[in-house]
C-alpha positions as CSV (number, residue, x, y, z in Angstrom):
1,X,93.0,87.0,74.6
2,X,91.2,85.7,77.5
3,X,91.7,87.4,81.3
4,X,94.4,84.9,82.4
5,X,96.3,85.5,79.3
6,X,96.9,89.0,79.8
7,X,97.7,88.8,83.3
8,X,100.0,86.4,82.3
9,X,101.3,88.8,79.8
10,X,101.6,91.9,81.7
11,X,102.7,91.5,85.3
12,X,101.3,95.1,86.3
13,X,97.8,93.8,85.1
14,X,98.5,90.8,87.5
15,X,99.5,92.7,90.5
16,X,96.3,95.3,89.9
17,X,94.1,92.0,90.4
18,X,95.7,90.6,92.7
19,X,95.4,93.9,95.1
20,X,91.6,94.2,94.6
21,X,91.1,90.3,95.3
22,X,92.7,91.9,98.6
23,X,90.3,95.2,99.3
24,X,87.5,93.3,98.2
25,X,88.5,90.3,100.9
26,X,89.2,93.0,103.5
27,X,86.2,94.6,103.1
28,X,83.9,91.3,103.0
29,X,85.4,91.0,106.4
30,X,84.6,94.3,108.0
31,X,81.6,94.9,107.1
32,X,78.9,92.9,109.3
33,X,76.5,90.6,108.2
34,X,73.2,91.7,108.9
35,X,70.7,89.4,111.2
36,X,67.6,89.1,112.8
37,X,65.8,87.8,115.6
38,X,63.4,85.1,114.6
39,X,60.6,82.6,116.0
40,X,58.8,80.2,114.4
41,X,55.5,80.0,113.3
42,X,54.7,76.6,115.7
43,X,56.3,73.9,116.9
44,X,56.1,72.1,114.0
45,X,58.2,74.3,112.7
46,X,60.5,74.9,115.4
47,X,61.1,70.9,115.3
48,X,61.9,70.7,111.6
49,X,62.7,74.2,110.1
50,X,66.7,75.1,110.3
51,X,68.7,77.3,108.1
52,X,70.9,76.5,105.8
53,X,74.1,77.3,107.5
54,X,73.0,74.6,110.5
55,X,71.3,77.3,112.8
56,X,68.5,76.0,114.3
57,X,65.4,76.8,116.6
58,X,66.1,76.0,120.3
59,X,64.1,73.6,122.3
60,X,63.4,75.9,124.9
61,X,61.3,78.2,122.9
62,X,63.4,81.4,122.3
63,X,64.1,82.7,119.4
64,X,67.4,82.5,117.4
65,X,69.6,84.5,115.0
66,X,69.4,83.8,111.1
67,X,71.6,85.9,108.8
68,X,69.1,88.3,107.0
69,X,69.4,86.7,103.6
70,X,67.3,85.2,101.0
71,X,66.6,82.1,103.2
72,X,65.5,84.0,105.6
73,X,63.5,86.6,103.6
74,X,61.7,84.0,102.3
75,X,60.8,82.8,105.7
76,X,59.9,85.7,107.0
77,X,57.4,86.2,103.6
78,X,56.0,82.7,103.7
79,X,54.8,83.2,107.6
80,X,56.8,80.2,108.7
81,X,58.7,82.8,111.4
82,X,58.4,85.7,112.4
83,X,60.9,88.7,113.1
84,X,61.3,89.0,117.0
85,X,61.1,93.0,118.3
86,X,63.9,93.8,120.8
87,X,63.6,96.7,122.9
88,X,66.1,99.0,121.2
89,X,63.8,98.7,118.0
90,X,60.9,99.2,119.8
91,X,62.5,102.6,121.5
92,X,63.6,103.8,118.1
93,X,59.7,103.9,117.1
């Protein structure tokens, strides 16, 4: 009997789901994603390199905020940017 089935069949089994869809939801919300500070490598790459949610690098030079994922791993691995120190990190050292 496949998942569907037996949430079909027994209505407890439905509402069980249906409650962790819920927690798990809530919780994707609270927590934070985690970012970082990055630069590019040039400006080569600052003209054509952007992440995949849209973010990218400002004309002006600065740096911008990428979520840490596997994009931006990647990135970071390849040399293409780099992770920009704040002062807060560089305190905690």
């Amino acid at each position: 009997m496949a998942e569907t089935e037996q949430a079909e069949a027994n209505p407890a089994l439905e509402q069980r789901g249906k409650r962790r869809r819920q927690r798990m939801e809530a919780l994707a919300k609270a927590r934070p994603a985690a970012t970082v500070r990055v630069l590019p490598k040039n400006d080569d790459y600052r003209r054509v390199l952007k992440h995949p949610n849209g973010m990218r690098f400002r004309d002006d030079g600065g740096s911008v905020e990428w979520p840490l994922d596997r994009f931006t791993r990647r990135r970071i691995a390849d040399g293409s940017v780099t992770v920009e120190e704040t002062d807060t990190e560089t305190e905690n050292q």
